[in-house]
NUVEXBA-592843 format. One record per residue (C-alpha): residue in one letter; x negated, y, z negated. Coordinates in steps of 0.02 Angstrom, whole numbers, plus 50000, padded with zeros to 5 digits. Example, Ala and Ser with C-alpha at 12.3 -4.5 7.8 and 13.67 -1.06 7.14 Angstrom:
# NUVEXBA-592843
+----+-------+-------+-------+
! aa !    px !    py !    pz !
+----+-------+-------+-------+
!  a ! 49385 ! 49775 ! 49610 !
!  s ! 49316 ! 49947 ! 49643 !
+----+-------+-------+-------+
# end
This chain:
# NUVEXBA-592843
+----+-------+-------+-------+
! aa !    px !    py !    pz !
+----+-------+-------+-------+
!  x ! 48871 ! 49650 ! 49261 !
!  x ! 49065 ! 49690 ! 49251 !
!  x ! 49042 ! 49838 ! 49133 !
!  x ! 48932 ! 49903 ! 49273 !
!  x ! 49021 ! 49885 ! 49403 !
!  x ! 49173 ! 49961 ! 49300 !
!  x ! 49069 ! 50129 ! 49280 !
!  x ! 49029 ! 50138 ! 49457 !
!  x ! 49224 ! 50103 ! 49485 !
!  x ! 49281 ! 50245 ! 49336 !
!  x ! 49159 ! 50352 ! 49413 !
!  x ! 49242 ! 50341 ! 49597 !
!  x ! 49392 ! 50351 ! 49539 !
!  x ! 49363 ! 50489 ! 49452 !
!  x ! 49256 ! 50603 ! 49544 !
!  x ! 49315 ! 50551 ! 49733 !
!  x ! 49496 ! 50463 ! 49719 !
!  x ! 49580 ! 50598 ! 49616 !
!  x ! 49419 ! 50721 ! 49583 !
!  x ! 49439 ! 50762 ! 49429 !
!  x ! 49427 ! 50953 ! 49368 !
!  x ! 49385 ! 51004 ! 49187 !
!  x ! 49545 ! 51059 ! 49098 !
!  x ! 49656 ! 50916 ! 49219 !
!  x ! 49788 ! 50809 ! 49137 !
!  x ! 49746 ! 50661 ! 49191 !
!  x ! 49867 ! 50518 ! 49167 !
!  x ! 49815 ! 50315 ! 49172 !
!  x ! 49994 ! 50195 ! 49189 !
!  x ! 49895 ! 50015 ! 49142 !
!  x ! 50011 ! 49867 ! 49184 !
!  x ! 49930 ! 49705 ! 49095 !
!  x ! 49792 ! 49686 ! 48979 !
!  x ! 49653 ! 49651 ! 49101 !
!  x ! 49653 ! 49833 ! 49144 !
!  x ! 49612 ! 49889 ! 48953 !
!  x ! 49410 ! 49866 ! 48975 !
!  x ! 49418 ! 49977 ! 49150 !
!  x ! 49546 ! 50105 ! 49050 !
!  x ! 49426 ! 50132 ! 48915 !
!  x ! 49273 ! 50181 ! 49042 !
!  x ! 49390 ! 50314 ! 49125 !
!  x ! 49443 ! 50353 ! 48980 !
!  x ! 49253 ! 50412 ! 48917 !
!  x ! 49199 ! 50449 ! 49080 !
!  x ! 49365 ! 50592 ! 49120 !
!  x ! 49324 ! 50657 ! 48943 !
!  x ! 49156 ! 50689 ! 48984 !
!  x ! 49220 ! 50766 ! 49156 !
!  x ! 49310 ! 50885 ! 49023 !
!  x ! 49489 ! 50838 ! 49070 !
!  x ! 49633 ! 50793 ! 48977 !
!  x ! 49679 ! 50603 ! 48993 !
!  x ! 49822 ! 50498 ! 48937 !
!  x ! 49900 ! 50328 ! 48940 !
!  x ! 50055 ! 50230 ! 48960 !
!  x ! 50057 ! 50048 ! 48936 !
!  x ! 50175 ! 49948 ! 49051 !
!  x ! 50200 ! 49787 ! 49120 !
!  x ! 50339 ! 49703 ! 49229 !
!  x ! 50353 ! 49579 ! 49063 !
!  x ! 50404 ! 49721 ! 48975 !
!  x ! 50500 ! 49813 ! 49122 !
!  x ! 50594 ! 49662 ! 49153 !
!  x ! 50713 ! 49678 ! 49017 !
!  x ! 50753 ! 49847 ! 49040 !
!  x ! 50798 ! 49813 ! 49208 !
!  x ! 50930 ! 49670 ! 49169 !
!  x ! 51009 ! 49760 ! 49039 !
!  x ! 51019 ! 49962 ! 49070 !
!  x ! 51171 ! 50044 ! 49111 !
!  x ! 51173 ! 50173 ! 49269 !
!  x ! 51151 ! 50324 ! 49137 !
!  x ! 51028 ! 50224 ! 49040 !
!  x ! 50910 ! 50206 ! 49197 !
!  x ! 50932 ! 50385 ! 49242 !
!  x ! 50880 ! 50439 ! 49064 !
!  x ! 50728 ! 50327 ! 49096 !
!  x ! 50693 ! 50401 ! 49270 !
!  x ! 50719 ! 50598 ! 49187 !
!  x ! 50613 ! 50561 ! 49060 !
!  x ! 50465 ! 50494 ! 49160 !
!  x ! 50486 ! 50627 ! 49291 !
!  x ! 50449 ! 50772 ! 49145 !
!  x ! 50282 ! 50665 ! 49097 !
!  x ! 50248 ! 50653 ! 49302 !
!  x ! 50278 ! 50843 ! 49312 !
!  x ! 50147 ! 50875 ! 49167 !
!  x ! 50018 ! 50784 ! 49264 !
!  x ! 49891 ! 50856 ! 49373 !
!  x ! 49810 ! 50676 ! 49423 !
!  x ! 49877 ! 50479 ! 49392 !
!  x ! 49772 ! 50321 ! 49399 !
!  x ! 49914 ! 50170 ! 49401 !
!  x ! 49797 ! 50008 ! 49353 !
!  x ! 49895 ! 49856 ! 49377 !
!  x ! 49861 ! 49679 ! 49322 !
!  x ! 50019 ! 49588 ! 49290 !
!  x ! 50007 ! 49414 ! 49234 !
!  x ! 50167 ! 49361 ! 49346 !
!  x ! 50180 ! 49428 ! 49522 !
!  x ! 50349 ! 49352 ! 49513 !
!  x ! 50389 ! 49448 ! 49325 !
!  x ! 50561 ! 49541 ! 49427 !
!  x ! 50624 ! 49375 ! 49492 !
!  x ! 50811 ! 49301 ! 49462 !
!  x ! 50867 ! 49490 ! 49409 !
!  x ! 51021 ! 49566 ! 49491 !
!  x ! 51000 ! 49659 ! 49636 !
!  x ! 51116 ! 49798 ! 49608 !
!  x ! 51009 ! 49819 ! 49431 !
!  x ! 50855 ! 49825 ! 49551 !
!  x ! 50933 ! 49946 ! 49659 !
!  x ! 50960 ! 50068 ! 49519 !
!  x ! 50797 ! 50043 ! 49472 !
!  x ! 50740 ! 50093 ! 49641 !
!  x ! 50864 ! 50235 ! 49645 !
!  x ! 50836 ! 50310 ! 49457 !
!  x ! 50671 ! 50300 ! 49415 !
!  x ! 50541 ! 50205 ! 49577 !
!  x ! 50617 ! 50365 ! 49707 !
!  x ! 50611 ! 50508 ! 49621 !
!  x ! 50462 ! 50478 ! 49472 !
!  x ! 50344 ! 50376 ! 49616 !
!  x ! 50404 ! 50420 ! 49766 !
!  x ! 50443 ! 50596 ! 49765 !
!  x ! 50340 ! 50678 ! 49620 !
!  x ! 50195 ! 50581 ! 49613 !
!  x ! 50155 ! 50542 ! 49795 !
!  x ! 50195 ! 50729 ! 49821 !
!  x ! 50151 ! 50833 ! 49682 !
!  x ! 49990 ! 50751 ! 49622 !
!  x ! 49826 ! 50666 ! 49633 !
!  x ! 49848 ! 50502 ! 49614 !
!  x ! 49780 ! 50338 ! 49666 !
!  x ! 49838 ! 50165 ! 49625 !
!  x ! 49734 ! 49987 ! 49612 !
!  x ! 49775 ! 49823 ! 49556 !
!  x ! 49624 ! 49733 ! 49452 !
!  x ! 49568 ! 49553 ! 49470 !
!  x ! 49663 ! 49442 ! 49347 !
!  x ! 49695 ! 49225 ! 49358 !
!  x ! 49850 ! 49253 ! 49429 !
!  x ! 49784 ! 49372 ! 49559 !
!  x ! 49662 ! 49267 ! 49615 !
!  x ! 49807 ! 49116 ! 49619 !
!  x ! 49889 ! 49200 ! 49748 !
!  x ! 49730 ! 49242 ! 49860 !
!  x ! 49699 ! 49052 ! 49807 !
!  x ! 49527 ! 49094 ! 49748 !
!  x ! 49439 ! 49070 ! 49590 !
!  x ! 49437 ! 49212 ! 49448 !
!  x ! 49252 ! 49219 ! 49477 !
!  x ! 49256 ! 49239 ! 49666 !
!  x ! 49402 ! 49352 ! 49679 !
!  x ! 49303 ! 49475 ! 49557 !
!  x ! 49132 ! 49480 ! 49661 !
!  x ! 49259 ! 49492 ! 49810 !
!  x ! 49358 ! 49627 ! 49718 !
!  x ! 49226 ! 49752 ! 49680 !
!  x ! 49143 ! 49739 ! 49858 !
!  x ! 49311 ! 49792 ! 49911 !
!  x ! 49344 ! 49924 ! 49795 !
!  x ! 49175 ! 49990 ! 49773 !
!  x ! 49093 ! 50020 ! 49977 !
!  x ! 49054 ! 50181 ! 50032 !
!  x ! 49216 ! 50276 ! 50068 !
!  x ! 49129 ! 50446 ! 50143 !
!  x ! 49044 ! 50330 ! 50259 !
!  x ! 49203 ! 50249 ! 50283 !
!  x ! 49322 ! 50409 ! 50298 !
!  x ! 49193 ! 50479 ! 50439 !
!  x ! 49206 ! 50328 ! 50548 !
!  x ! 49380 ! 50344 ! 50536 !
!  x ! 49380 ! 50499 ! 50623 !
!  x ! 49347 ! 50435 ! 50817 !
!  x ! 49497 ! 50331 ! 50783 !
!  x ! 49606 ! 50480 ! 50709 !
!  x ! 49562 ! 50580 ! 50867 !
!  x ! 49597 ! 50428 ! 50981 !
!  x ! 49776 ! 50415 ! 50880 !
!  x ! 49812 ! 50607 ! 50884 !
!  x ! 49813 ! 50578 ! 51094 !
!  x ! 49932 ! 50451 ! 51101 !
!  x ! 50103 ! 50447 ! 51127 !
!  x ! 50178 ! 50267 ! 51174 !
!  x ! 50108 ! 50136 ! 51055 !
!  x ! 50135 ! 49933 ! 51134 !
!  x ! 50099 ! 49791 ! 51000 !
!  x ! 50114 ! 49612 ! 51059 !
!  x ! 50073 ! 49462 ! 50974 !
!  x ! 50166 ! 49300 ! 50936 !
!  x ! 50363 ! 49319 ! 50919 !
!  x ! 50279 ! 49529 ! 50925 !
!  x ! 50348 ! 49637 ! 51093 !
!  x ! 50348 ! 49817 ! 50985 !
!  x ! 50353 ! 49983 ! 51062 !
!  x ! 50388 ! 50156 ! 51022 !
!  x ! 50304 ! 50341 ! 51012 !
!  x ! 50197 ! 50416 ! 50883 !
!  x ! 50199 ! 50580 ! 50978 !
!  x ! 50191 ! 50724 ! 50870 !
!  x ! 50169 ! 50640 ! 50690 !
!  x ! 50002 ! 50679 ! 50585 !
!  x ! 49856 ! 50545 ! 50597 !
!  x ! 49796 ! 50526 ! 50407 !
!  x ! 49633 ! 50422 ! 50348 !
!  x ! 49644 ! 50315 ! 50195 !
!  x ! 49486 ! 50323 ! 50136 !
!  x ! 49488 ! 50285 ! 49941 !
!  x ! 49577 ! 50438 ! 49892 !
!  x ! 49748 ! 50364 ! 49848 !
!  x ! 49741 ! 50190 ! 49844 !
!  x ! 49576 ! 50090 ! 49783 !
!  x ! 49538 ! 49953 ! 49882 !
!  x ! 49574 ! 50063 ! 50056 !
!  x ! 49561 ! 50064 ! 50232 !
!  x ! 49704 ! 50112 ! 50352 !
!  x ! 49749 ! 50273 ! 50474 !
!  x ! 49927 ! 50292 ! 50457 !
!  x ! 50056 ! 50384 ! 50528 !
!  x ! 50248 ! 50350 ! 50581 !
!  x ! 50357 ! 50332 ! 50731 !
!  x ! 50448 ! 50456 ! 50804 !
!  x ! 50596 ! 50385 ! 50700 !
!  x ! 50722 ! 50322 ! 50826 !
!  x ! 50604 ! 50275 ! 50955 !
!  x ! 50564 ! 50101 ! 50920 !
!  x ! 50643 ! 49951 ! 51015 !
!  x ! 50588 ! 49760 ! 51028 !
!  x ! 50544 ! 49638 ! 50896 !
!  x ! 50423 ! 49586 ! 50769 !
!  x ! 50358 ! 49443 ! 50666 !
!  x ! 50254 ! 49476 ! 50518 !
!  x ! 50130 ! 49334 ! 50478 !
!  x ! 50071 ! 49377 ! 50311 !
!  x ! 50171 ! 49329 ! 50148 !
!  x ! 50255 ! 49481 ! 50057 !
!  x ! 50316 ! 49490 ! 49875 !
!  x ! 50464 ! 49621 ! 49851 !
!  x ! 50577 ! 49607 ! 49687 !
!  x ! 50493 ! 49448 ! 49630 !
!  x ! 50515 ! 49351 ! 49812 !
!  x ! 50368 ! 49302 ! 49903 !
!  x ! 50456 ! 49319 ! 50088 !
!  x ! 50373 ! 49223 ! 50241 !
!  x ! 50377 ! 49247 ! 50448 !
!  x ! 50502 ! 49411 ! 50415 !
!  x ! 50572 ! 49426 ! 50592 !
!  x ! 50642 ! 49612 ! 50618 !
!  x ! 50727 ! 49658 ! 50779 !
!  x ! 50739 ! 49863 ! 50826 !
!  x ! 50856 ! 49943 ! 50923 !
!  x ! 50838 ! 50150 ! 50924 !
!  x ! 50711 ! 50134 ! 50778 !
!  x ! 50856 ! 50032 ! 50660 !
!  x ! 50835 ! 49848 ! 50622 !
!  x ! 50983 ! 49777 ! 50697 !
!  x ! 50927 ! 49596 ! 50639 !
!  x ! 50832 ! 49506 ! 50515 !
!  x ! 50765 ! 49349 ! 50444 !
!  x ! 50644 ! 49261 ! 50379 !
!  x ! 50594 ! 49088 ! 50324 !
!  x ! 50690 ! 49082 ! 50178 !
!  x ! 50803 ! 49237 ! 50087 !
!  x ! 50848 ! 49316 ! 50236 !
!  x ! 51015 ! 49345 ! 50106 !
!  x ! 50883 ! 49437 ! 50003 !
!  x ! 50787 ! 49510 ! 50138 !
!  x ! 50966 ! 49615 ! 50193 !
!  x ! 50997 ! 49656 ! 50036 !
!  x ! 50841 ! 49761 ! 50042 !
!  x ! 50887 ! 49824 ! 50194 !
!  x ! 51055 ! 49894 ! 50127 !
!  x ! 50966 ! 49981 ! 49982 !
!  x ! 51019 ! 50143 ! 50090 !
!  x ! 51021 ! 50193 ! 50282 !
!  x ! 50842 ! 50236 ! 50259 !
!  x ! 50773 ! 50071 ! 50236 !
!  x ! 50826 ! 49982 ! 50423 !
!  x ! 50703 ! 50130 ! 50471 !
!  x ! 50518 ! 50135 ! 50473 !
!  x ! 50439 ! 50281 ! 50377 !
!  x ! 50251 ! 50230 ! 50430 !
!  x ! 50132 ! 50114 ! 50569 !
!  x ! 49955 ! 50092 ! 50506 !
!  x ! 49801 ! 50023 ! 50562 !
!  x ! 49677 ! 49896 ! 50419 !
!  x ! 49494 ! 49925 ! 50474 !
!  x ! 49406 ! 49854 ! 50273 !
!  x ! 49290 ! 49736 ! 50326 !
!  x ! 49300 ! 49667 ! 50146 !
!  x ! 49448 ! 49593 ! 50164 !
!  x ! 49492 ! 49465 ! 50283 !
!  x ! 49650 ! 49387 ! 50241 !
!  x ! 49779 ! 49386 ! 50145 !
!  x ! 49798 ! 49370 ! 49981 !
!  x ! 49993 ! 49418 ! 49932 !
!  x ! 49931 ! 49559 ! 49886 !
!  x ! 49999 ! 49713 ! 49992 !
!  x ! 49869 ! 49832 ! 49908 !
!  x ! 49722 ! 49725 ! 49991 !
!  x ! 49849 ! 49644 ! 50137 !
!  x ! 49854 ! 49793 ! 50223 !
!  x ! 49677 ! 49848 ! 50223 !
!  x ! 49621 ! 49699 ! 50313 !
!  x ! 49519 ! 49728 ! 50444 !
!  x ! 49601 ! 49691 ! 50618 !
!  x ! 49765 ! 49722 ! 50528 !
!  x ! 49921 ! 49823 ! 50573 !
!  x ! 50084 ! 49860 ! 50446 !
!  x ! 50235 ! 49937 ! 50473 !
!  x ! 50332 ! 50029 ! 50330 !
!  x ! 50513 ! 50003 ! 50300 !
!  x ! 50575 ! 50131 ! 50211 !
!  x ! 50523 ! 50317 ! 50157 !
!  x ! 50419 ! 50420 ! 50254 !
!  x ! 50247 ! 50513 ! 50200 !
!  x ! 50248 ! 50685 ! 50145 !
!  x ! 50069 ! 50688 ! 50269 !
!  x ! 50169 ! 50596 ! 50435 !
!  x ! 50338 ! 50632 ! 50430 !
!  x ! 50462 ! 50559 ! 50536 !
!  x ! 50625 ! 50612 ! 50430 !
!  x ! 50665 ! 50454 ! 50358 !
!  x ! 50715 ! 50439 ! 50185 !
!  x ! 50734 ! 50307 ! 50076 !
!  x ! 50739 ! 50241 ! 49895 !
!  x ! 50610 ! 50098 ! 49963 !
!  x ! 50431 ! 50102 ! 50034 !
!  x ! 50388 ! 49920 ! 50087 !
!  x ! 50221 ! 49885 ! 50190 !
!  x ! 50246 ! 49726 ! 50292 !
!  x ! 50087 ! 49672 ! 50368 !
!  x ! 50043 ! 49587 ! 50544 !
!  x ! 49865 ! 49510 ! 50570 !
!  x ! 49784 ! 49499 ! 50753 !
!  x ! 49622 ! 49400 ! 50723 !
!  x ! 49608 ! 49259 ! 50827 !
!  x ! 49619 ! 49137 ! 50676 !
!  x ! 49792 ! 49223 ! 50635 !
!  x ! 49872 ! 49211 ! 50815 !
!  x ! 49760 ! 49341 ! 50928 !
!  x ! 49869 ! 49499 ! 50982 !
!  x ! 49844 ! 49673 ! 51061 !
!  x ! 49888 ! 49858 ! 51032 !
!  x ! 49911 ! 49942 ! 51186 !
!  x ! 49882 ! 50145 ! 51166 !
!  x ! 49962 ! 50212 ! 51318 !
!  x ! 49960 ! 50069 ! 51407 !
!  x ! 49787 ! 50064 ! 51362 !
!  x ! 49708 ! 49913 ! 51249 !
!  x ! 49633 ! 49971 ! 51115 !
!  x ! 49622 ! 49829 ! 50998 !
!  x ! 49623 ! 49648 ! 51055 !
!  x ! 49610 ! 49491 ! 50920 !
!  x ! 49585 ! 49606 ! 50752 !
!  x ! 49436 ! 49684 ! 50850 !
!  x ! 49427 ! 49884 ! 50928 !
!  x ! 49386 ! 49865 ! 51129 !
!  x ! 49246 ! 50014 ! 51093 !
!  x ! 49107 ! 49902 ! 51026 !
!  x ! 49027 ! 50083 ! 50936 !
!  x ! 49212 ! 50104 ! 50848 !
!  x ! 49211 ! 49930 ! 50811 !
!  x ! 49044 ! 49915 ! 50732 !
!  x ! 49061 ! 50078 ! 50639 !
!  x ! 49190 ! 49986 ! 50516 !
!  x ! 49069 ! 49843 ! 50511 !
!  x ! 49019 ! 49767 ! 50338 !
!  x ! 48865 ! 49829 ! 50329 !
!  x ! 48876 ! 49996 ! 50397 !
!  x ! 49002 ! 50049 ! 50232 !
!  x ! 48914 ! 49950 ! 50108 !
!  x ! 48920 ! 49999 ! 49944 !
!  x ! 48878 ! 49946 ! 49750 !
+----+-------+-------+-------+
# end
């Protein structure tokens, strides 16, 4: 049953995520060795689609100790030398399955920041996300489903559902909400220690339907950078350089967060803020609408594709919504609504649009249903 539901996965990967053209370089990064058995059937299946692919294998194990150890020149030799391979590429799968979520913990952070700097900006961030096809999915492994606290078994049925619905169905019901977005200006979102505002006037609306990231589900877009003022807290657990972070609190003044903490390693928390002036900024506001996933699951991949989900982006910017910010870091943060999470609204105008995880237009609401995008 897995190997089929790999080829249907290969296949959309292949023909809708990155679509695939005879004669495309086509390059897979696989982190862990649970991703070997999907490699190998888009491996055949993008040979057979007459492209060109290729493969790096990485893994945070293996990262790790470059990290700790390289110099400033070293890192920047790393990052030069990936960016040439990024440059050659006209597509790039990233499968990830690391065994340790937590792999990048106890390492310096200005070693981490370099990282960021030399190699994470300009090779991920600014070539990649720009310059290519690319879409990126983590694969269900023991530790994976450890932190959704699931078992292996469960987390794989629950994984493929996710990863494998309908995503043209899905990308046309996104478009009432892209239109309802594209007339707004003044965005309100309250919940529970949550009293957010600020504009998204002007910025692109763009869907997330299983082109670039596999499981999907979000419209995105970003402030109007300086615009946002008030407070949030984030219920949903977030790993960032090996630290799961709870409750982050993050207070805005003129779009900059002036203060913030969490439950534990706020120390840690600021020093990711101070990677640059980019990162007390928010580069992107998104809405979850996958009805396959329904809580978290420290996983920001999945997190923020819950249905009845929002995130906000600390951080760099989209090349498709730009707001101007700029930043070494792109860190999704996410905030669930549904009544079993805390309840909360998003006020469009000073119109509700979404109350408790759920749309206030029942058709909008039920377009995103479970049924209505399944798929496999």
């Amino acid at each position: 049953m897995k190997d089929e539901r790999n080829e249907v996965l290969a296949n959309i990967l292949l023909t809708y995520s990155v679509d695939l053209q005879p004669g495309e370089k086509i390059m897979l990064e696989l982190r862990g060795e649970e991703t070997l058995e999907l490699a190998k059937e888009i491996i055949k299946q993008a040979t057979q689609l007459g492209g060109v692919p290729f493969w790096y294998y990485n893994d945070p194990s293996l990262t790790r100790h470059l990290i700790q150890s390289a110099s400033e020149a070293q890192f920047e030799a790393f990052g030069q030398l990936h960016l040439k391979l990024a440059k050659e590429c006209d597509a790039w799968l990233g499968l990830y399955a690391p065994d340790n979520a937590f792999e990048l913990a106890e390492i310096d952070a200005g070693q981490l920041k370099l990282y960021q700097k030399l190699y994470v900006d300009p090779v991920q961030l600014k070539e990649r996300v720009r310059n290519s096809k690319w879409c990126l999915l983590t694969f269900p492994t023991n530790s994976r489903a450890q932190l959704a606290e699931m078992s292996k078994e469960a987390f794989e049925d629950l994984y493929y559902d996710v990863c494998c619905l309908d995503y043209a169905k899905m990308s046309q019901a996104m478009d009432p909400l892209v239109e309802l977005m594209e007339k707004t200006n003044k965005v309100r979102i309250v919940a529970p220690g949550t009293d957010l505002s600020f504009s998204i006037k002007g910025i692109p609306m763009v869907k997330c339907d299983g082109k670039e990231n596999i499981p999907d589900g979000e419209v995105f877009t970003a402030p109007v950078r300086d615009s946002i003022n008030g407070h949030v807290t984030f219920n949903t657990p977030a790993i960032q350089r090996g630290f799961l972070f709870n409750g982050i609190r993050l207070e805005f003044e003129e779009g900059k967060v002036v203060e913030a903490s969490c439950q534990a390693g706020t120390d840690k928390l600021n020093e990711i803020l101070d990677v640059d002036e980019g990162a007390r900024y928010i580069g992107e506001f998104a809405l979850g609408v996958n009805p396959y996933v329904s809580r978290p699951m420290k996983d920001a991949l999945f997190d923020e594709k819950i249905a009845g989900s929002l995130h906000l982006a600390l951080g760099q910017c989209d090349q498709e919504a730009p707001n101007g910010n700029e930043s070494a870091i792109h860190w999704d943060i996410v905030l669930l609504q549904t009544k079993e999470h805390g309840g909360g609204e998003i006020y469009f105008d000073g119109r509700s649009i979404r109350k408790d995880g759920a749309f206030v237009d029942e058709k909008l609401e039920e377009s995103f249903s479970a049924n209505a995008l399944r798929g496999l």
